[in-house]
N, C-alpha and C positions, 0 to 999 in steps of 0.2 A: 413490752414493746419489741417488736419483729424488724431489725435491721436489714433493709434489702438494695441490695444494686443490682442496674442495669446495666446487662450488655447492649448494643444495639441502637441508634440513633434515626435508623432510619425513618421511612412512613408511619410504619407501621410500632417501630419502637419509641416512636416521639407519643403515640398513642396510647401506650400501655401507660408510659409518664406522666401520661396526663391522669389515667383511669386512679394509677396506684396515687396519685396525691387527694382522690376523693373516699381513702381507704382509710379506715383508722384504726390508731392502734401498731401503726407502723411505722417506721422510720426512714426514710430515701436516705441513704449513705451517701452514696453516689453513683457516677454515670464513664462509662466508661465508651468508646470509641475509636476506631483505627486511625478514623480521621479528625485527629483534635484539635481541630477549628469549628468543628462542628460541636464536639463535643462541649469544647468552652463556652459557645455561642449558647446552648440551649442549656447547659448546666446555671448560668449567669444571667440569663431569662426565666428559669426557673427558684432563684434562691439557692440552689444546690454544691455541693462539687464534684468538679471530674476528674477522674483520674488516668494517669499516663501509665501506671505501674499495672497490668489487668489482677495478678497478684496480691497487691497492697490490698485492692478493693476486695476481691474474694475473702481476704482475710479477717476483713474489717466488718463482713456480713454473716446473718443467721441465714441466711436466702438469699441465691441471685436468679435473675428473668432474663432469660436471654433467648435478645429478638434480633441478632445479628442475621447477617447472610446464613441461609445453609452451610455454606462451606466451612463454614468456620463454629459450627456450633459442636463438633466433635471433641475438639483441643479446646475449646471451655468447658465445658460440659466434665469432661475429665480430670482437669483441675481443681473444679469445684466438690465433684464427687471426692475425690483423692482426698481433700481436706475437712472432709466431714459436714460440708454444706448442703443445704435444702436445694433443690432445683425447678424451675419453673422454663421450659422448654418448648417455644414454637415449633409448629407443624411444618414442613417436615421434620423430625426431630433431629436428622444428621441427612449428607448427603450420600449415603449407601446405605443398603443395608446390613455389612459388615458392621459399621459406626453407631445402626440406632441395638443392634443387638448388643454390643460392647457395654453403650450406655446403661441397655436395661438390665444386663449382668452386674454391671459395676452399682449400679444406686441399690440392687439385691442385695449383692455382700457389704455395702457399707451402711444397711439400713437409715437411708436417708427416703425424706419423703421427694418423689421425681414425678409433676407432672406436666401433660402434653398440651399442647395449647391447642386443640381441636374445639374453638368456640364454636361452633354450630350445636353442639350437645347442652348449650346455654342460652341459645336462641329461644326468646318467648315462646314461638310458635310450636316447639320442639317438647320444652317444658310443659305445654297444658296437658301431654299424653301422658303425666306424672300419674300414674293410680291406674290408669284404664288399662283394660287386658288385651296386649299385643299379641297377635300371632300369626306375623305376616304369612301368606301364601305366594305372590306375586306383589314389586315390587319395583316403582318406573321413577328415575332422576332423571331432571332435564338441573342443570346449571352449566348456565350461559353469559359469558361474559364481553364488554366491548375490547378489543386489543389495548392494550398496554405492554409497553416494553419491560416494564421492570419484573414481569414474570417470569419472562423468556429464559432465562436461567436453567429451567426445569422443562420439563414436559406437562400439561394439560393436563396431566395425572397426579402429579405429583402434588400441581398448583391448585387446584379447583376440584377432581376428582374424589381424592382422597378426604376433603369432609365427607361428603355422601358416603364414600366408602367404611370410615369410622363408625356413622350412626346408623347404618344400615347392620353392622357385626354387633352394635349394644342391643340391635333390635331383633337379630334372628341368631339364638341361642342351639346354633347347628353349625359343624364343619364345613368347611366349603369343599366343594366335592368338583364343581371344573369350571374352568373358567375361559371365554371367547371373548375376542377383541380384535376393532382393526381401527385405527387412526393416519390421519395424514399432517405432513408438514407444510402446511399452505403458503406462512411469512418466515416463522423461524429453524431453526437446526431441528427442533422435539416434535413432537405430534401437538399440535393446535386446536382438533377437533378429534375426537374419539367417544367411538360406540363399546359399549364393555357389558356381557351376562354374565353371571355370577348365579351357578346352581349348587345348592346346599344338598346335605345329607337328607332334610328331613322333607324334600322336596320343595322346599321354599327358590323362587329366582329372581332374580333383582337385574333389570336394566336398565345401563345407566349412560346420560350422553354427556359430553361437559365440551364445551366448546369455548375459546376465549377472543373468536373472531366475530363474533355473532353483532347485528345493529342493535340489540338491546340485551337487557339483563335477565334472565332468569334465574330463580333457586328455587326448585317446586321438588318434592317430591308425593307422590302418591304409594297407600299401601293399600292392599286386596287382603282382605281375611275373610271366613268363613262367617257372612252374615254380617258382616261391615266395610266400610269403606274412608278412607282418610287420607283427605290431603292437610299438607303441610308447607306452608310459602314462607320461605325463610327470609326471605327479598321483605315482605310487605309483613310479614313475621302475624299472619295470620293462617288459625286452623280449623278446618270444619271434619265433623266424625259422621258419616251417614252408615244407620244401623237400622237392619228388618228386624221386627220383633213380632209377635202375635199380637191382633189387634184387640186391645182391650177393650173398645169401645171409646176412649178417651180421647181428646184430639187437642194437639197443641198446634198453638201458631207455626211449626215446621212438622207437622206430620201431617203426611200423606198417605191413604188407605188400598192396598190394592189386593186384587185376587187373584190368585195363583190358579193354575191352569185343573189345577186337582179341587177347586172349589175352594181352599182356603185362605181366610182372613186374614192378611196380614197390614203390617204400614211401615212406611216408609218414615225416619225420625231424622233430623237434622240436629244436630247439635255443633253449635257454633261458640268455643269456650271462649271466657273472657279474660285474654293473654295479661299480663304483667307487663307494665312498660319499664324492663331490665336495660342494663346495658349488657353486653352477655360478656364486654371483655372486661369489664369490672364484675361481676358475678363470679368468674372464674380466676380470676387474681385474687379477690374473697374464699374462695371455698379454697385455693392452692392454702391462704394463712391459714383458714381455719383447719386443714387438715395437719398443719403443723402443730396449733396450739391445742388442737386437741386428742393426735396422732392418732389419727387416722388414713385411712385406706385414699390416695386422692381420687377423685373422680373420672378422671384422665389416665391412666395409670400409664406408668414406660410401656408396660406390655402392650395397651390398647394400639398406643403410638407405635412401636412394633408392629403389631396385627397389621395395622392399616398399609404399613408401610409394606411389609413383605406381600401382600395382597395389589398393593401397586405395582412391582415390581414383577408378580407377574405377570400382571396385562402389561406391560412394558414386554416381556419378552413373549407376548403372543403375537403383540403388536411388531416386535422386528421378523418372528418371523410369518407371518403374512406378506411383508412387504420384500422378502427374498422369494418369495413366489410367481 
């Protein structure tokens, strides 16, 4: 049995409390809070307890999840590291990237297992390209979101951005080589809407919009390879694979036959897989235990959460400096 407490009360951490009590095999210790009226309110809604001491709780657990604010996931994260705890880390994992490298330094030497909460790499849709043979060329994110305030905290990059940016670096197995960017601040302090390239060593490029003012929602990404074609809607968490092959003569209900300008036979194949109805943020809270119980590598790793984050960070400074221009 895997003892685990929560940092975080918020939207989003009332959520993972929820996920983690349909986890087994587990223990909810407790729940901890800056604001502890909150924290009582849903600790005592839940059966649970909370704790005032953030110490007491770390101490009391084999694993803590912490879905606090950004700002404050550095100085937990440390403490928990320091005392030989498992860690389970929302995206962005700190609010610098001084803090998230610290972090991945420190869960390195204290051999603890550290992972990132980048749920999109758990999204059904995501998951069906399990087996198939990736090898992006060109590469297009469109996520698009309605305003809300509670993101504003960060920039558009750091909020929305950087999923796409995570699963786009599990997908292309190549250094990034340059990177262009310009965004604008329309309602708050940070850039709200932003255009981002991203050109790899091996010639692969990836552009990406993410915008949080937008009348509707989108999460689409599409990838271009050599002889196929794939999108991915992580919004409707549906994925379709369209691949040219040589035409065998065989024809299925999504193949389409055509001829190429040289005379040859080919078709067109549709492949439309049939997703998993996951929750991705209970998948991911599952694979964080089971990489405990069975020590292993997590899926997430500090570094990726890294990656992604130092890769934000500089479309963040391509993006100031465009706008001194």
């Amino acid at each position: 049995m895997l003892n685990i407490g929560l940092f975080g009360l918020g939207h989003l951490g009332k959520i993972h409390l929820q996920q983690w009590q349909e986890i087994k095999d587990i223990n909810i210790v407790g729940v901890f809070d800056i604001n502890e009226v909150v924290a009582k309110e849903v600790a005592e809604a839940n059966g649970i307890s909370f704790f005032t001491d953030a110490d007491e709780l770390i101490n009391a657990c084999d694993a803590i999840d912490i879905v606090s604010t950004t700002t404050a996931h550095y100085e937990i994260a440390e403490k928990v590291i320091k005392k030989g705890k498992h860690l389970f880390i929302e995206k962005p994992m700190a609010a610098n990237l001084e803090q998230a490298k610290a972090i991945m330094d420190l869960s390195n030497e204290a051999g603890i297992k550290c992972q990132i909460g980048h749920v999109e790499r758990f999204n059904p849709a995501f998951l069906a390209l399990e087996g198939k043979e990736i090898h992006p060329l060109f590469i297009e994110c469109h996520r698009l979101s309605q305003f809300n305030p509670r993101g504003t905290d960060v920039s558009v990059i750091l909020d929305l951005m950087i999923h796409d940016i995570d699963v786009i670096m599990s997908l292309v197995k190549s250094d990034l080589k340059r990177v262009a960017a310009s965004g604008v601040n329309v309602i708050s302090d940070t850039s709200d809407i932003a255009n981002v390239r991203l050109e790899f060593a091996n010639g692969c490029v990836a552009n990406l919009t993410a915008s949080r003012i937008s009348l509707k929602k989108m999460r689409k990404m599409r990838i271009f390879q050599r002889d196929a074609y794939i999108s991915i809607d992580f919004l409707e968490k549906k994925t379709e694979i369209v691949t040219i092959q040589d035409d065998d003569g065989k024809k299925g209900l999504l193949d389409f036959p055509i001829e190429l300008p040289n005379g040859k036979k080919r078709k067109i194949t549709v492949n439309i897989p049939q997703n998993k109805n996951t929750n991705a943020i209970r998948m991911e809270l599952q694979k964080f235990v089971d990489c405990i119980v069975n020590n292993t590598a997590p899926l997430v790793s500090a570094h990726d959460g890294y990656q992604a984050m130092d890769i934000a960070y500089q479309i963040l400074d391509k993006i100031k400096e465009n706008l001194k221009k």
